[in-house]
Every structure is written in C-alpha cells, then in structure tokens.
N, C-alpha and C positions, 0 to 999 in steps of 0.2 A: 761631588763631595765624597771626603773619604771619613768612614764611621769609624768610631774610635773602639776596643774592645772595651765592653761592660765589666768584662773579670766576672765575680763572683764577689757582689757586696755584702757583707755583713753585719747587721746591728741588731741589738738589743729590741732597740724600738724600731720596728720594721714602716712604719708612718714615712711615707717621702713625699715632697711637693715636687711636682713636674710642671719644667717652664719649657714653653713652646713658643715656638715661631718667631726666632731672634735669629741674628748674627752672631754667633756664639767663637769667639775667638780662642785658642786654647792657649797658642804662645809658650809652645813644649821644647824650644830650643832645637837642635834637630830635624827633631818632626813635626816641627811645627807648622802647619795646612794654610796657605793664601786665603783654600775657599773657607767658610765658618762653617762650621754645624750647626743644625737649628733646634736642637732639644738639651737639655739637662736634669736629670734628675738628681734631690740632696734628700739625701738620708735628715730626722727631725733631729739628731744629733750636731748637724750642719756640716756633715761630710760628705763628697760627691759620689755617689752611685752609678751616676754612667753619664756621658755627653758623646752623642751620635744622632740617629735618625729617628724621630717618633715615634714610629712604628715598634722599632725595636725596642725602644728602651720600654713602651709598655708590654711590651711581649718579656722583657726581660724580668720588670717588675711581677708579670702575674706570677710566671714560671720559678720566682723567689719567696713568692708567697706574702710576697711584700702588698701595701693597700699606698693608694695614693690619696692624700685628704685635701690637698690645695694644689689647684692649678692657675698658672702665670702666664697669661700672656702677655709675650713679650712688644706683640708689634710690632714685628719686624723689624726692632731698634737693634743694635748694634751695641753685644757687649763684650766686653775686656775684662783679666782676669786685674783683682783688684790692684790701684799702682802701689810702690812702695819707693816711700821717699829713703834715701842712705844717709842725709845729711840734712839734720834740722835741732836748731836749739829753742827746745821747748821752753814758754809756751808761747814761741817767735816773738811777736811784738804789741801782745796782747795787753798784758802791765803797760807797756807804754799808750795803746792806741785807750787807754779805757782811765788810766789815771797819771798819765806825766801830757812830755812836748813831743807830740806826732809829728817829725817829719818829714815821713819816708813819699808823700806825695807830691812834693815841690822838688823840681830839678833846677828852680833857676833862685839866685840870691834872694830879690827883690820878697820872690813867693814865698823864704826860707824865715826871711826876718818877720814878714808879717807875720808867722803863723806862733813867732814865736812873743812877739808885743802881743799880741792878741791874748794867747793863752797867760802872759804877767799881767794883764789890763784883768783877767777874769780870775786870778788867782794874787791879789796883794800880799795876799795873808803869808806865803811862802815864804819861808828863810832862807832857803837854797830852791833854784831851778833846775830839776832835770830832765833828760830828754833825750831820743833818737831818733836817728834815720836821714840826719845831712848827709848829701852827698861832696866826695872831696872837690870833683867838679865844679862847687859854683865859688870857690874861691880863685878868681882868674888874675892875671896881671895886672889888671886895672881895678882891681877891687882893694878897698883899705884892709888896714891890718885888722883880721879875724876878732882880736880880744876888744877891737876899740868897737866894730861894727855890733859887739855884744853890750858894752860900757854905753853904747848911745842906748838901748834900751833901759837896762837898769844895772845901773854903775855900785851901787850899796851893796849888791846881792850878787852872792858869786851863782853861776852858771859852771854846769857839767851837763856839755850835751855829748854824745857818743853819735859817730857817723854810722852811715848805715851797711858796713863792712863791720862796725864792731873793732876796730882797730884803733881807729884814731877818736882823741877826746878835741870838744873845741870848751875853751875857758875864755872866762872876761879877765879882766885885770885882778879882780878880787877873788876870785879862783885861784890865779896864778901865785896872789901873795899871802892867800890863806896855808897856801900849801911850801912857800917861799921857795919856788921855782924860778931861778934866773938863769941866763946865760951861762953859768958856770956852772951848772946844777951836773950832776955825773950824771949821764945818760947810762941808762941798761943796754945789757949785751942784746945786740939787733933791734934797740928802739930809737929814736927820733924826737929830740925836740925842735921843732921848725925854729928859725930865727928869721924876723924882718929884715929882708936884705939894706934894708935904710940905715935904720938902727941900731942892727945886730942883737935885740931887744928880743924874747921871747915872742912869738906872733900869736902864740893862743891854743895853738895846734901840738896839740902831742900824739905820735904814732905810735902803736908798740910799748908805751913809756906809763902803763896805766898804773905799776907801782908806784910812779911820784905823786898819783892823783887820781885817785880813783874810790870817794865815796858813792853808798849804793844808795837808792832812794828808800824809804822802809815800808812796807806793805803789812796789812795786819791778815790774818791766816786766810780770813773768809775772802780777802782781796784774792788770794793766790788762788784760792781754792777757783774762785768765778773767771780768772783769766787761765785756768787749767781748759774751765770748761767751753770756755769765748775760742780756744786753740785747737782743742778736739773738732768744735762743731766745724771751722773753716777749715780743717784739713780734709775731715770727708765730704764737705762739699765740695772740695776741690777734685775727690776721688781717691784720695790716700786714704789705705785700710792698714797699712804696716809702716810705719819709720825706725830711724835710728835717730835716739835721742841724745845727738853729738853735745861733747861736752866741748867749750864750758854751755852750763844749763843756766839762760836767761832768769828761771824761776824756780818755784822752790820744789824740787820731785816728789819730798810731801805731799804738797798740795795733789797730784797725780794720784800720791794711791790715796789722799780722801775719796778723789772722785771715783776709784776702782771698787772702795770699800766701801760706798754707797752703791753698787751695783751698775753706774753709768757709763763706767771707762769701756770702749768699746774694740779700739784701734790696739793693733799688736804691736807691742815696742821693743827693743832694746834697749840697753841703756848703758851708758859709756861713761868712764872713769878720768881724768884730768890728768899729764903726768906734766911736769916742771920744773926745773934742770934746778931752782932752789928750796927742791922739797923732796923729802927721801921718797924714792917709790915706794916704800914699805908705806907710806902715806897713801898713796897712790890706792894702790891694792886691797887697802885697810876701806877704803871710799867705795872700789869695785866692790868688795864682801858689804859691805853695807848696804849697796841697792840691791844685792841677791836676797837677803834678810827684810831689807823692806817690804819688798814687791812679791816674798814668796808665797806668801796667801792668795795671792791670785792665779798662780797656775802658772799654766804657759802662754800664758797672752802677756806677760813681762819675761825679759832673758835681762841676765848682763853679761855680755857677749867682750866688750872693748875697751882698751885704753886710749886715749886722745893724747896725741904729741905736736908741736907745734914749733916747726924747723926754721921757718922765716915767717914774714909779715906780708906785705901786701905791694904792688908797683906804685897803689897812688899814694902811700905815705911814705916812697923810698925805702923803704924795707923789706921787700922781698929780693932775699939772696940769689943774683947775678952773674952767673962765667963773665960776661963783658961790660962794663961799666954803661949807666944810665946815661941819658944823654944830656951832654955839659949843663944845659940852659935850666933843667928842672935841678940835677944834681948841685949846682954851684960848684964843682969841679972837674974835672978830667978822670978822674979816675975812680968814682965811685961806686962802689957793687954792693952795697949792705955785708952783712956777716950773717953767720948761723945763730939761731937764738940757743943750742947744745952744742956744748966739746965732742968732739965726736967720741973720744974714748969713754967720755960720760952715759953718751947716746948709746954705745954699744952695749955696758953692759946693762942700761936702764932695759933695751930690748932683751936680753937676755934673762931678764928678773919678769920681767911681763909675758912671756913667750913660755917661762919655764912654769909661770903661775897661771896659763890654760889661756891667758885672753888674747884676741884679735886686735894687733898694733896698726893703728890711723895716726897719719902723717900729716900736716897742714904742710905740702909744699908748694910755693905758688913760685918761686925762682929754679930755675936749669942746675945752679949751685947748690944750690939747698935741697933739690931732688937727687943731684948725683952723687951726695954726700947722704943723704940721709940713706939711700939704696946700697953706699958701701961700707954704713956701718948696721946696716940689719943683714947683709951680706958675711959679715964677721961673727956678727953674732950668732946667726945660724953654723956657720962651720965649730963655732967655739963652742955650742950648746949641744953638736950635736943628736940632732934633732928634738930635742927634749920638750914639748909642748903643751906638757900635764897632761896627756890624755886625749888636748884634743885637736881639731885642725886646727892653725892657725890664721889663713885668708888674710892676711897685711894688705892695706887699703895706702894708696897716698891718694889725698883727696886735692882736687885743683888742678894742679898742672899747668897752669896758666903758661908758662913761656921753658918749653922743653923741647931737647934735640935728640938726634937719635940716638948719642951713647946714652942718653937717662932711658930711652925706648926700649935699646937695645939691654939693659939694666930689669925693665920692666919685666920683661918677656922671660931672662934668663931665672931671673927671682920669682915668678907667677904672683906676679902685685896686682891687685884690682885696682883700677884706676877707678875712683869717685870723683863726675865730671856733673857741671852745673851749666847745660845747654843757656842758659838764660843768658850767660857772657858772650856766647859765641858767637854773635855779630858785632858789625859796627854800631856802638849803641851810640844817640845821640845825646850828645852833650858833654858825654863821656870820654868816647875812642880817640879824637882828634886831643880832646885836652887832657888828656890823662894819657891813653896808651902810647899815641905818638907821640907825644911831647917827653915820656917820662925813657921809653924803649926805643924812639926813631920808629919809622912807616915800615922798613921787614917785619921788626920783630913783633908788632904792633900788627899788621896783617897775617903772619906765619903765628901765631898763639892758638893755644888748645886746638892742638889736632888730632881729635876724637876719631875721624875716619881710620888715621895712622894708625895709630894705638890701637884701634880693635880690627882692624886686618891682620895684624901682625899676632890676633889670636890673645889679645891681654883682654881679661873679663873689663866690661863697661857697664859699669852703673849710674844712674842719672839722680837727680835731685837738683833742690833750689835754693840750700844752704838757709833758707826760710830763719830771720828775717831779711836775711843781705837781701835776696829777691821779697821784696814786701809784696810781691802778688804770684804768691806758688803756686799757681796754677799748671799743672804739668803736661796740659797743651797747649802751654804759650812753648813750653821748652822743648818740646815734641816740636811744634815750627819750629822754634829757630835753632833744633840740630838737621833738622830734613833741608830747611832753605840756606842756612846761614845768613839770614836775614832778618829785617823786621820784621816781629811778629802781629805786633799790634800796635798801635797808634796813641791807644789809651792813654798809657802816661806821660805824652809827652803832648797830646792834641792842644794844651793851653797855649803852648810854646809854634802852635803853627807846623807842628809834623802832620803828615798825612799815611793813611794806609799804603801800600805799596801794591802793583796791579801787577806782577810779574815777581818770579821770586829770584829773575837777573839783573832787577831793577839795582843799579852800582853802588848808590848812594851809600845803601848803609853795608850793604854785602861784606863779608871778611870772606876770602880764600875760599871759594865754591868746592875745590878740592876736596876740602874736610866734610861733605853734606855725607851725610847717611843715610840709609831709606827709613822705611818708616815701620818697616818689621824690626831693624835695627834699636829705632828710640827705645818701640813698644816694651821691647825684652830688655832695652835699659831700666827701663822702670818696672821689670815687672819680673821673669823669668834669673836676670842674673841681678837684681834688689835682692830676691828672696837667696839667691846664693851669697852674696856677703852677709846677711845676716843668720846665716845655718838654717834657714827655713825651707831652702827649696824641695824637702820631703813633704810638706806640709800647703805651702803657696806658692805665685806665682805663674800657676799657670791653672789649665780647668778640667784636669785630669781627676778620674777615679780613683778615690782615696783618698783625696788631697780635701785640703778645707774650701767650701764654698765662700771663698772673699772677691767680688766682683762688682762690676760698675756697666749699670744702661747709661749708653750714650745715646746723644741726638743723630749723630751724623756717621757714616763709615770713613771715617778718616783714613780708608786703604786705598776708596774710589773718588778722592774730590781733589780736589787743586790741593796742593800742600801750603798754600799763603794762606787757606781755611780752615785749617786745622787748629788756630787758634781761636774760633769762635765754636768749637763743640760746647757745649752743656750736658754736664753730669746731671741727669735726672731719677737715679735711685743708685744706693749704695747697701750692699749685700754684705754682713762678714760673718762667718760660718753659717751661712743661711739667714740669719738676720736682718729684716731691714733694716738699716738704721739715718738711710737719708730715704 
C-alpha cells in the first residue's frame, strides 16, 4: 500500500474521529491506488485530515496537537468515496409511488392493467386518473388499441398516465376528447401522436406531444414536502451523497428547501434551470436566479450550476433525431428520422445567452442527428461568444448518447463535452431491446448504442447516473454491473416474467457489444471522481483525499475482488457526508 501525504491539516476545532481497519478507496483519478488504505482521519468540521496507514496518521494527529474523541472501526468493510448521481429529477417517483398509479414494476401488459383496475377499484372517488412508469414495451402488435385497453377500465373518467421515460403520455378516449386531440390535431416540432394503423384514429399514445395534454395531478405542500423526504432517504440508501437535480423537476423544489430549512436536507445538490425553444431564455435564467435565492440560506450544500435543453426525444416514441431513418415496420415509412426539437440558429444563440450568463449547458441527446447538431451549434456559439462565460467554466454535458458515431465522438473530444451516460440501458434489457431497440433501429444500431468504452478512451469525461425515475431502481451497483458486464445485472425485475440471473457475464442472451465493457475503477470514477467534476465540486468531493469533504459509503463486498455479475448484489451499510452519519 501506498500512504497518502497528511499535508498539514488545519481547524479551528482540532476534535477528529479516526476510522480504522477498512478498505479505504481514494478514487483520485490519476493516482488513484488499486490497493486501499486502511485509516482515515475527519476533522469535527467533516473535513478529511489524512487517509494513509494508522500508525501515522496518529503520529500525525499527536505531532498537531490535534485529540482524537471517536473511533470507527471499520471491519474490514470496504469503503468508497461517496457516489454522485449527474442526472436525476427530484423527487424521482416518490408523488407517484406514495399517492397516484405506480407502474414502474410491471414489464408486461397483463401486470400493467391490473395495477391499474386495482388502484380505480380503491380510489372511485377520483375525477381524473394519474400515473407513471409504463413501459413503451408492453404495447406489442398483438395488443389492442392503447386508449380502448384504458376505456375497458373506466371509460367516464379520463386517464393521464406518463411512461416511465417521461416522454410519452398514454390517454383513454375521454382524455383524448377532453383535450379534443384527433388525427388532425397539429403535432409539435419533434413530437408524435401515434395513430392505430386500422383506423388512423388516435391510439392513445402521445410522445413528445405533452403541450396537447398534459394536466398535473395537484399535491398539497405537506404532500411535497413527505415525498421530498421519501427521495432523500432512497437515494442515500442507495449510496448517493451528491446529485444534479436535472430539470424538468418531477416536484416542487420548495418542498426541498422546507426540508433544508428544517435542518434534515443532508445530500449536496445542484440544481438545473429548463430552457425551451417556446420561452425566452431570459425566462430561463430568470428560473436559474430563483433557485440561487431560494436555496442560499443553506450554503453550499445547494449550487445552481445548469441549464437543461432538450434536442430530441427518445427511440421508443420515434422521436429521437436520426442521421438514418428508423426501421420501416415501427416507422410506417421509409424514410423517417424524427427532427430537432430547436432551430439551430435558435439553439445557438439560446447557448450563447446561457454560456454568457455563467451556467453549465445539458443537452438531452439520445439521436446521432440531434447530437451532431446540437455539437455544431454550441460549436458556433463558442467561436461567436468568444469565450465569454461569466466568469466561470463552463463543463457542457450532453447527456444519453444513446445511438452515436464517431463524427458526434469525434465532435465530443474536439469540444471537451462530458458525456452524462445511464449504464442501466447498456445491455440487452429484456422485454425491451428486441421490441423497442431492434425493432425501432434494426440489430446494428440496436447492438452498436452507447458506447461508453469509446467515448472515454478517446479521453471525453464520463459520468454515470440513472436518470432516476426512468431507472425506478437507482441503485448505482446495478449500473456499475451492467457497464463492467454489459449484461444483466439482476433478475429482480423481471423474475415474474421467468428471467433468471446469469452465471457468466458472456452469457449471449442479454449481452450488448462486450467491446464497450469498462473496468470497474472506470464505473467507480464515473460515479464518483468525474460526478463531482461536472458539478464544480471535484475541490471539495469525490474522492478521499485530505481537505476534501468526508462524503463516503461502507460497503459489504469489495467489488474490485469478486466476479463482476456480483457486483449488483453489494449493500450500502452506512452513509457518511462531511463526517456525518446519516445512513
């Protein structure tokens, strides 16, 4: 083992607690050590003081005159510096799981519809039904039209469920004619209204299209404030001690700083601003100053760092912008590629108003067209601005990536883009990949997607997350396997349906492109060392260096020394943030 230098730590309050006898990871990018060290000392302010060998660190502490009041043994568990999610819309799908229609745990129709009789059977009283988390997958060729399979439940009462992408709406009949959506209804630039290929008749299904229809369900404060708190607790048990709180926000960011302003808000956030091509960014920006004013009573355990843009839409609602047309059978034509949801000349100088007014520009690109365009118009905007930034970096994110080649790679690298990538997509998922990816992309493009290996060879920052709720179970060692394997992680959600775990991580079934697997120091520093660089924090976290804040995570298992198909079953068993415990 190599000992870290202690420096010269200084505080006020010279009180530090010394934790011993772990697997102490540092995760320092560079020099970042295979073996772990097995000591840490945190200043009572919760900043780190030294991480190296026992011995010295309390030879360090006497020789500082420093006292030690608490010590931790660790038991030889294995800890990591704390993860940080890039990409999550608080407070995920907490409102929904606590008072609408849950149904992000059914993969198959059958499971979809019950859950949803069930919860009208228990709620009459309701004027409207709402709800999330269908998957686009269980509408197949053999299944009836989406708005009638809703109309056999309860035909009176409209229905507004939203899938669990958050893109696409599913409506019954009385939905559809509350809001008088037909066939000729104008569709928005880059959305979708599906049509019953029988018919030609609305199907129910709107992608992208949520201006024709999109009321919200209404929650009263105290509602917000309990599903603020329901989101915190599941994310650090998951082991997240920092996120970026991607807009659009599920919930109300109020609700958040009640909870910060009652003293329990624990996790370090950012918080991102909405920009859209039919609202001035002076709107925009007017939204970023507003969460800087909300949240500045709290210090720096809130930034607002970003603007959120959103270039295309997604493969399974045909809206995600395409260089080559989808494939005939799902598209109903030949030549169908979706479009950009911004003009570009729009795009360009909305980047240049966001970029000049100090914030960090997030791209939703999930199409090759809509990345190579969104890249050559922040490409223009930088030469035309330039460099003007307000003062500070700017770290431009495109987050997804889902089906990119190498001039968008080669775009990447030249522009220094962080790529925000969501390991959870990056196998063959069942139920999904055959009917959604290949069906909608054909079996290359549908094998060749997100190539994460690529993209962070070539030296472009990688960051991870679980877009939480699209992943309704952000667990960031499910996503840690399935960028190590490109495979099944776990069986879990799909075990009703007769999937089993996998014994091999070559096993073919669900594997996508083994190519793109990355090791496992690779995931770590995705979620950890280059997390805290997209969000300006890497001075501060990320890794378990002296100075730095003590945000970290005991784990069960060393996930550097076990099969990589087991790395989905670790358990987070205590959660540390600036010294704190708080799991």
């Amino acid at each position: 083992m190599k000992s870290v230098d202690i420096g010269t730590g200084i505080c006020t309050d010279k009180a530090i607690s010394l934790y011993t006898n772990g697997r102490i990871y540092t995760v320092a990018g560079a020099d970042w050590e295979l073996h772990p060290t097995e000591s840490m000392a945190v200043f009572a302010d919760g900043s780190i003081f030294a991480v190296g060998f026992e011995t010295e660190i309390r030879e360090a502490i006497e020789a500082g005159d420093n006292f030690i009041i608490e010590e931790i043994d660790l038991g030889g568990r294995t800890v990591l510096p704390g993860l940080i999610d890039t990409h999550v819309h608080a407070p995920g799908s907490a409102l929904t799981e606590k008072f609408e229609i849950y149904l992000y745990k059914e993969r198959g129709l059958p499971g979809t519809l019950r859950v949803i009789e069930d919860f009208v059977k228990a709620h009459p009283e309701r004027e409207i039904y709402f709800g999330t988390g269908f998957f686009m997958s269980i509408f197949r060729g053999d299944s009836d039209t989406p708005r009638v399979l809703l109309d056999r439940i309860e035909a009176g009462k409209p229905f507004f469920l939203e899938s669990s992408d958050g893109h696409s709406l599913w409506l019954n009949t009385a939905a559809l004619d509350l809001y008088g959506i037909t066939a000729d209804t104008e569709v928005p630039i880059g959305g979708k209204i599906h049509l019953d290929p029988l018919t030609g008749e609305p199907s129910g299904i709107l992608t992208d299209a949520q201006v024709l229809a999109n009321p919200k369900p209404s929650y009263t404060f105290a509602e917000q404030v309990e599903a603020a708190r329901y989101y915190q607790q599941k994310q650090i048990a998951w082991g997240h001690t920092a996120a970026l709180h991607i807009a659009p926000h599920f919930g109300n960011p109020e609700a958040i700083a009640a909870v910060a302003a009652a003293g329990d808000w624990k996790m370090r956030v950012n918080m991102c601003a909405l920009a859209e091509p039919d609202r001035l960014i002076g709107e925009t920006l007017q939204e970023a100053h507003a969460y800087e004013k909300m949240f500045a009573p709290y210090g720096d355990l809130f930034r607002t760092t970003s603007v959120k843009f959103f270039e295309d839409g997604v493969v399974e609602g045909l809206t995600a912008y395409l260089n080559e047309p989808y494939e005939e059978a799902a598209a109903g034509r030949p030549d169908y590629r979706s479009e950009s949801v911004w003009k570009q000349d729009q795009l360009k100088e909305s980047f240049k108003l966001v970029t000049a007014a100090g914030y960090q520009i997030i791209v939703h690109s999930i199409g090759d067209a809509a990345t190579r365009e969104t890249l050559q118009a922040l490409k223009a905007a930088r030469a035309e601005a330039a460099g003007s930034a307000g003062g500070r970096e700017t770290r431009d994110v495109i987050t997804h990536l889902h089906v990119v080649g190498e001039a968008e790679i080669d775009l990447l690298k030249e522009l220094d883009i962080i790529a925000s990538c969501q390991p959870f997509w990056h196998f063959k998922e069942p139920f999904w990949h055959e009917e959604i990816e290949v069906g909608h992309l054909g079996e290359k493009r549908a094998m060749d997607a997100y190539p994460v290996a690529t993209i962070l060879h070539r030296g472009i920052p990688v960051t991870f997350s679980g877009d939480y709720p699209a992943s309704p179970t952000n667990n960031p060692f499910w996503g840690i396997d399935h960028a190590v394997t490109r495979n099944l992680a776990t069986a879990e959600p799909y075990v009703i349906y007769g999937i089993e775990d996998i014994e091999s991580m070559d096993d073919e079934r669900w594997l996508r492109n083994p190519g793109e697997r990355i090791s496992v120091k690779e995931a770590i520093e995705a979620y950890t060392i280059a997390g805290a660089w997209q969000l300006f924090r890497e001075n501060e976290i990320g890794s378990l260096e002296a100075g730095k804040q003590a945000d970290f995570i005991v784990i069960d298992q060393d996930i550097f020394a076990i099969d990589p198909i087991h790395i989905d079953s670790t358990k987070v068993l205590s959660v540390y943030i600036a010294g704190e415990k708080v799991l």
